[in-house]
C-alpha positions in Angstrom: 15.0 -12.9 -8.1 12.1 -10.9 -7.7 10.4 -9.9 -4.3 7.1 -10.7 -2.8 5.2 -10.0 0.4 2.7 -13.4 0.6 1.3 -15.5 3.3 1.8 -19.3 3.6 -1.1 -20.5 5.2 -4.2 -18.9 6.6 -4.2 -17.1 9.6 -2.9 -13.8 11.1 0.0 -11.8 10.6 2.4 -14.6 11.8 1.7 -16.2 8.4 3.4 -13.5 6.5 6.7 -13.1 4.9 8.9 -12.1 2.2 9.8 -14.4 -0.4 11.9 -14.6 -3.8 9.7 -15.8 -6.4 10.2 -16.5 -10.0 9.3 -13.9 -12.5 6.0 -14.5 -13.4 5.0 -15.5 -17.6 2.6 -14.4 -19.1 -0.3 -17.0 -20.3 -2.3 -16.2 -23.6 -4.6 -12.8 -23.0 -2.3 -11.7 -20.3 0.5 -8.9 -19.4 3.2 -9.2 -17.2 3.6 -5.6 -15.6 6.2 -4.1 -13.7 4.2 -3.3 -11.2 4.8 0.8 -9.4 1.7 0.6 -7.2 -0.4 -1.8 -4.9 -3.3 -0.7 -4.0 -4.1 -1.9 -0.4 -7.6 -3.2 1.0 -9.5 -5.2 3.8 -10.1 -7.9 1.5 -6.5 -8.5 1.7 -6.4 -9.5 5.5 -9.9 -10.9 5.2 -8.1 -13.5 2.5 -5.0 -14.4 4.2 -7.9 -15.0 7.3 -9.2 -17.9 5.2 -12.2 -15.3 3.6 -13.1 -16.3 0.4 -14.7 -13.8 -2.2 -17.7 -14.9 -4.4 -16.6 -16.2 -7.1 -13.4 -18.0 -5.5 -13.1 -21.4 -6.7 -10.4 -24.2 -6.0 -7.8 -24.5 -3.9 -5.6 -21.8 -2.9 -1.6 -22.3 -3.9 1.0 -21.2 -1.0 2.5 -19.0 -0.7 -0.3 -16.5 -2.3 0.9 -13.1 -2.7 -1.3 -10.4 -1.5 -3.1 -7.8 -3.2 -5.0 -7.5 -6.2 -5.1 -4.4 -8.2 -1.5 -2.8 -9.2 -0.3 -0.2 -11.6 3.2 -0.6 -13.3 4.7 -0.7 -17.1 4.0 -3.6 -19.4 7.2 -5.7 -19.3 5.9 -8.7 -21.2 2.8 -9.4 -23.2 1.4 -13.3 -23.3 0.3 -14.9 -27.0 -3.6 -13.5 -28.2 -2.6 -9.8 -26.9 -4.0 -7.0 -28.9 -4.3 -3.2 -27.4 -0.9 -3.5 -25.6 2.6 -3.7 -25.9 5.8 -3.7 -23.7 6.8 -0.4 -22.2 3.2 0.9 -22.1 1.9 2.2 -18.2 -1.4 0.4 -17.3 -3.4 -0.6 -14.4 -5.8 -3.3 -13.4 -6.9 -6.2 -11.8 -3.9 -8.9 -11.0 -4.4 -12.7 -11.0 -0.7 -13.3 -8.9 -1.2 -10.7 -6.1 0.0 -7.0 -6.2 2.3 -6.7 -3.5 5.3 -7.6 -5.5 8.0 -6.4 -8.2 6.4 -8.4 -11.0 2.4 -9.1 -11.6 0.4 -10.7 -14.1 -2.6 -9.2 -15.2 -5.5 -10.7 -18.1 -6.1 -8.0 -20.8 -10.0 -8.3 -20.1 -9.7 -6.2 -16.6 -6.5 -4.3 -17.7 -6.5 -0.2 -18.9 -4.2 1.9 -20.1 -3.0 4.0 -17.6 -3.8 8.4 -18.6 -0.5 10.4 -18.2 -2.2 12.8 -16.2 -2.8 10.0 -13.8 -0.1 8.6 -11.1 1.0 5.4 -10.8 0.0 5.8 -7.1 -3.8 7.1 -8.0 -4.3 4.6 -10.8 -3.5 1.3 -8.4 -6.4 2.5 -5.9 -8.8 2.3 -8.9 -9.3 -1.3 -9.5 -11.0 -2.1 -6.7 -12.2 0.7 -4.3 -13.1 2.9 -6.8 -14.4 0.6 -9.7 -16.5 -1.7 -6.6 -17.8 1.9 -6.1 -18.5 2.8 -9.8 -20.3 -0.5 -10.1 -22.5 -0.2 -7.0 -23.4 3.7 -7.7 -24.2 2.5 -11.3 -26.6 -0.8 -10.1 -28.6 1.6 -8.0 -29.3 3.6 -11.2 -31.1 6.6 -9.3 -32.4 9.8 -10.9 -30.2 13.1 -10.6 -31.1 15.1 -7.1 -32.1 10.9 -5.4 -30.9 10.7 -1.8 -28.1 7.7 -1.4 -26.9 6.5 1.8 -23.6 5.2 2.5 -22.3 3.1 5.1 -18.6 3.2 5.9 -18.4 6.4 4.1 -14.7 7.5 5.0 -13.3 3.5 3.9 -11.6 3.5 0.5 -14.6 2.1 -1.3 -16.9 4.8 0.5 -15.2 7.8 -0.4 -15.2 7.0 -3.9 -18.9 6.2 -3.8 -19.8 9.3 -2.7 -18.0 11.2 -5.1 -19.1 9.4 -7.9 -22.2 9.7 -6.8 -22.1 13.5 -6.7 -21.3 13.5 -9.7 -23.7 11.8 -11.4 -25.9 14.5 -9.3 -27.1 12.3 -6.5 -27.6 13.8 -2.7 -25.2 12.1 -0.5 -25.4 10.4 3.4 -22.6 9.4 4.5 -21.7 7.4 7.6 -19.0 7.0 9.2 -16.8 7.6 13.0 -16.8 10.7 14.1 -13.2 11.6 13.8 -13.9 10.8 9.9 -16.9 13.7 10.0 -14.6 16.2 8.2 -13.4 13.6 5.7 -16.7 12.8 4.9 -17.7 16.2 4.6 -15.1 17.4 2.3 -16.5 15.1 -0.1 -19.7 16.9 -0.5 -22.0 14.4 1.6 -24.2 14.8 4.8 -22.6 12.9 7.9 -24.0 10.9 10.0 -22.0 9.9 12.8 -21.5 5.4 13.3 -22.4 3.3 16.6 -25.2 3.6 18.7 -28.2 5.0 17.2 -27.0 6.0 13.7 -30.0 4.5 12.4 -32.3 6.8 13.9 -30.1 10.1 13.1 -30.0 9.4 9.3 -34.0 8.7 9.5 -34.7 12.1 8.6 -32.4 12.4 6.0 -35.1 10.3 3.8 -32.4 8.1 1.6 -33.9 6.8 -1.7 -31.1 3.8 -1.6 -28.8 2.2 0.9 -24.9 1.3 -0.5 -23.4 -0.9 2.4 -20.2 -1.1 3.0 -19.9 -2.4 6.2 -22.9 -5.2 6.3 -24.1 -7.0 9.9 -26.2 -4.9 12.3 -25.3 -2.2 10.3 -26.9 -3.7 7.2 -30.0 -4.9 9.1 -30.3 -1.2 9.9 -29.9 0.3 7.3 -32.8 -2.2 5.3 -35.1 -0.3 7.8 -35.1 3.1 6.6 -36.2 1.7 3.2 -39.5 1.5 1.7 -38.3 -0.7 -1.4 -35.6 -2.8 -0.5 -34.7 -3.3 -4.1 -32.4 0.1 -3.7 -30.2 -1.8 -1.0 -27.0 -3.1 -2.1 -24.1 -4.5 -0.2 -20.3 -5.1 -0.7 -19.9 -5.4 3.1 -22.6 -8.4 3.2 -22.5 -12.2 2.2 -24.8 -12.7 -0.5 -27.6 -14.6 1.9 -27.3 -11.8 4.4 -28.7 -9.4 2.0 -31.0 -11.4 -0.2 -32.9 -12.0 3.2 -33.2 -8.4 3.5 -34.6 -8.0 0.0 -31.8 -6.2 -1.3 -28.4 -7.9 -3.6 -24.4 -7.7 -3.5 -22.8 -5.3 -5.7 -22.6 -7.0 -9.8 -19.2 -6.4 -10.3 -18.5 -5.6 -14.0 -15.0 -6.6 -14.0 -13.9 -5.1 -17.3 -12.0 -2.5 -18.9 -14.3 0.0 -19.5 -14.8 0.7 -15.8 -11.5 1.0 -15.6 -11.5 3.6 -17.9 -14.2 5.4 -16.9 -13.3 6.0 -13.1 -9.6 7.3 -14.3 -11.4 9.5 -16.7 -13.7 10.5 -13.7 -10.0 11.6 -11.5 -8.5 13.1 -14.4 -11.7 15.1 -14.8 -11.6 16.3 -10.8 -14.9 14.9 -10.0 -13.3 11.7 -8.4 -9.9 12.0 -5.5 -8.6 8.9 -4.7 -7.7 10.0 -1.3 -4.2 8.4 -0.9 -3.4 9.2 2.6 -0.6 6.4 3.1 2.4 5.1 1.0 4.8 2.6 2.1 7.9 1.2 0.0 7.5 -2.9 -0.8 9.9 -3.6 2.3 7.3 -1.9 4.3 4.7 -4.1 3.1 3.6 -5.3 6.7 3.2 -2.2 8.1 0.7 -0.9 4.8 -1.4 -4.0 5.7 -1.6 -3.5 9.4 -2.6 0.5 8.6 -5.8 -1.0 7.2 -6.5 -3.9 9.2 -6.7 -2.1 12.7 -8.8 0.3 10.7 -6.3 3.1 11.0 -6.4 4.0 7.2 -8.7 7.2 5.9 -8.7 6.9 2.3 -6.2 4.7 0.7 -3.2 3.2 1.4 -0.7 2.5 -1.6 2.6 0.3 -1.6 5.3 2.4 -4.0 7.5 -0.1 -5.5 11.0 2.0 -6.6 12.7 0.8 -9.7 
């Protein structure tokens, strides 16, 4: 039977385990997919902590397998699909979780994946990079606008920087200092975290705020603002932001986004910064890399075949 990495209640890492699961079918407007690649990320702890993500309704089912965005090869297609067929590489969003051998993904947030893009590269997309895309887009400034970001050298904030020099935007970026080279590489200013941050990216003179990290950070950040329309959040809760006069990230969820960031790495103009692979057996030790903070970049589960 197939392999999974889940968690069975919610909790810490005591609530995690592999499992056998039955191979997933695949509903109308749905592929089953083979998957290659799991892209790993905070939300991933945060859910298995009992987090849930805006939107989330209903109950959750145990054991819930972790992860949501995967690349693989189509092994299955449900009734209603048009635009794909078995044996064809894709990536996307999953609705089963990612950290397994089989995932099921709805055609709506699915993409065919470019050869010239890795299995590994294409499963960081769905999420870091198209929650980037999406934010960088919202924000809508004009070419040569100042945007700062919070949690710059996170998997999210890399990829918000580069899009955002690409579309021509000046870039702040904050984040640790042992990240300052990181961030730098990317083509944005640094601004070193903790203490006083706030203050040291005053004179930068930001046009928009892109949050990634949210609390006191967020609060701080609403400061160095004159319209507080050009402050967005993915690190916030809704209400935390709104009371600051700025909004969450609109996710567009779709597969035009999807298609547009890998067109953006094929181009060059967007890395995904995989700094960490781990086979499917190593599963626990991909998720810990993130959630003591340890991970610069992305980490990626490889699944062999």
């Amino acid at each position: 039977m197939p392999k999974a990495y889940v968690f069975t209640r919610y909790g810490g890492p005591e609530t995690e385990a592999f499992v056998d699961v039955d191979r997933p079918s695949p509903g109308p407007g749905e592929l089953l997919v083979a998957v290659r690649a799991a892209g790993v990320n905070p939300v991933d702890w945060k859910i298995r902590s009992g987090y849930r993500r805006p939107g989330d309704s209903g109950e959750r089912v145990f054991p819930a397998v972790f992860g949501s965005e995967v690349s693989g090869v189509v092994a299955e297609t449900g009734a209603d699909v048009e635009g794909f067929a078995v044996g064809d590489e894709v990536f996307g969003n999953t609705l089963t979780g990612g950290y397994a051998e089989y995932a099921l993904i709805p055609v709506g947030i699915a993409a065919h994946k470019p050869a010239e893009l890795s299995h590994t590269d294409a499963a960081t997309l769905p999420v870091a990079a198209a929650t980037a895309y999406d934010g960088v887009r919202q924000l809508d400034l004009p070419e040569g606008a100042t945007l700062l970001v919070t949690g710059a050298g996170g998997g999210v904030g890399a990829a918000a920087v580069q899009i955002a020099r690409a579309l021509g935007l000046k870039v702040v970026g904050v984040s640790s200092e042992a990240k300052k080279e990181f961030v730098e590489s990317l083509g944005a200013v640094h601004v070193a975290s903790g203490p006083g941050w706030a203050e040291r990216a005053r004179t930068t003179a930001p046009d928009a705020v892109y949050d990634l990290v949210g609390g006191e950070v967020l609060v701080e950040a609403a400061e160095l603002l004159a319209d507080r329309t050009k402050l967005i959040t993915a690190g916030a809760p809704e209400e935390d932001v709104r009371r600051l006069g700025g909004a969450r990230v609109l996710r567009a969820r779709d597969a035009a986004v999807l298609e547009e960031v890998a067109r953006l790495v094929v181009a060059g103009d967007l890395d995904p910064h995989v700094t960490a692979t781990f086979p499917l057996d190593r599963a626990a030790d991909a998720l810990r890399t993130v959630e003591e903070g340890h991970a610069r970049g992305k980490t990626v589960i490889e699944v062999a075949r």
